[in-house]
DRENMIBA-393614 format. One record per residue (C-alpha): residue number from 1; residue in one letter; x, y, z. Coordinates in nm, 2 decimals, always signed. Example, Ala and Ser with C-alpha at 12.3 -4.5 7.8 and 13.67 -1.06 7.14 Angstrom:
 votor mivo     xx     yy     zz
     1    a  +1.23  -0.45  +0.78
     2    s  +1.37  -0.11  +0.71
END
This chain:
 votor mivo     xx     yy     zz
     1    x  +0.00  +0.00  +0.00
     2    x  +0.11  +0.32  -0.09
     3    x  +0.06  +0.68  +0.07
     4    x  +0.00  +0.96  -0.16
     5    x  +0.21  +1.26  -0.11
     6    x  +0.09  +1.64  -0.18
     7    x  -0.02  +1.62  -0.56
     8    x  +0.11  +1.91  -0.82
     9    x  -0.21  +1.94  -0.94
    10    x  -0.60  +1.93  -0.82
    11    x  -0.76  +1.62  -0.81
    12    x  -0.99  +1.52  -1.13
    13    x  -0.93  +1.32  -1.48
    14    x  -0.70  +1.41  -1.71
    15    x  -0.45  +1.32  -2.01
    16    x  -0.11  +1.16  -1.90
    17    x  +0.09  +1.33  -2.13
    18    x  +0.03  +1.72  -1.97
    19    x  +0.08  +1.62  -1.66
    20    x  +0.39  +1.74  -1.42
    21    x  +0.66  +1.55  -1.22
    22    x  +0.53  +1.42  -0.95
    23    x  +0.17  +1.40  -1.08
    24    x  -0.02  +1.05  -0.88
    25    x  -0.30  +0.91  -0.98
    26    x  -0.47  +0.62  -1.15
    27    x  -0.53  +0.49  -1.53
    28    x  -0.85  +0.54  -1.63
    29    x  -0.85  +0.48  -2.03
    30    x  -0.56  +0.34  -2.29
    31    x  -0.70  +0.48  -2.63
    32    x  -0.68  +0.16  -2.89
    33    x  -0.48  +0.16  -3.12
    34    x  -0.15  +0.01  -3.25
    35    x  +0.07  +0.04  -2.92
    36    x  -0.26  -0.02  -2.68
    37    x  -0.15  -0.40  -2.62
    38    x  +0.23  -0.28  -2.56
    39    x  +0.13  -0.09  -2.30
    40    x  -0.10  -0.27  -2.11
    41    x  +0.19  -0.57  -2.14
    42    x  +0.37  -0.35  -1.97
    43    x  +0.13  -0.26  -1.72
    44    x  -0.06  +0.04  -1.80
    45    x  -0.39  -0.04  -1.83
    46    x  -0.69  +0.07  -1.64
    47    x  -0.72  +0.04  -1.22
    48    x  -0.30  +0.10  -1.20
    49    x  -0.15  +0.29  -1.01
    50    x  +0.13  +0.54  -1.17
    51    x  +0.35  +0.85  -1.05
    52    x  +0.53  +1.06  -1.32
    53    x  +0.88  +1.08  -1.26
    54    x  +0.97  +1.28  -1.55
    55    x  +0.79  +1.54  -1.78
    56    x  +0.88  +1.63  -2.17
    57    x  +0.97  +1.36  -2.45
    58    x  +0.98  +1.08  -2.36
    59    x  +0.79  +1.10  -2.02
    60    x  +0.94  +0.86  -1.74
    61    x  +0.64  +0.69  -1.53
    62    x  +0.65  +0.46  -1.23
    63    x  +0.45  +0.17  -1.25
    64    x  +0.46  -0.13  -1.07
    65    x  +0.79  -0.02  -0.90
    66    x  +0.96  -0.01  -1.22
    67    x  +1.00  +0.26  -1.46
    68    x  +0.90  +0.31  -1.80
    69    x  +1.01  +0.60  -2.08
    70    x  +0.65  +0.68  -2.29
    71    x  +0.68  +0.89  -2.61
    72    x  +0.46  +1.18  -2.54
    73    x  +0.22  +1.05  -2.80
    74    x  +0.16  +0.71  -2.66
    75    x  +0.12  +0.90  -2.32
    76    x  -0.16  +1.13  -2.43
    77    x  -0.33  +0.79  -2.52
    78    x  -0.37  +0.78  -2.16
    79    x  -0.61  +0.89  -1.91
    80    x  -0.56  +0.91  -1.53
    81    x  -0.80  +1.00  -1.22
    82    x  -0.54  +1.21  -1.00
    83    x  -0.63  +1.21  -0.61
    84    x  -0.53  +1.20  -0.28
    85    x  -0.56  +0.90  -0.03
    86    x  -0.37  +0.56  -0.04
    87    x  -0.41  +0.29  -0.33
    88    x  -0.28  -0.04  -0.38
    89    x  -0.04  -0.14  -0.69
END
């Protein structure tokens, strides 16, 4: 179980790709397309927990305690929930 630490932005749904470092939350959506089974093989798919680590191109997210570079196009494929509270990986 993890503890969420104070969140750069409010809480609410958004697009991965324009959030900032340190941004927690959970995947809500992977949009279809060619990549969609790459990522969720990799462990972003909805109900996961994920932390950005690093903004721009490519993004760095934390997943599953492991990290994983996203070009900024696959990540605006994805959409998160960002909150406060505890979750579970």
């Amino acid at each position: 179980m993890h503890t969420f630490t104070p969140c750069p932005v409010a809480p609410g749904e958004r697009n991965l790709a324009g959030c900032p470092v340190g941004t927690r939350g959970w995947i809500v959506s992977v949009q279809d397309g060619p990549d969609a089974n790459r990522l969720k093989a990799m462990g972003l798919c909805a109900g996961h927990a994920i932390q950005v680590a690093r903004a721009g191109d490519p993004m760095v997210v934390d997943i599953f305690n492991s990290r994983v570079a996203l070009a900024r196009q696959l990540a605006a494929g994805i959409g998160i929930t960002v909150g406060t509270g505890t979750f579970d990986d």
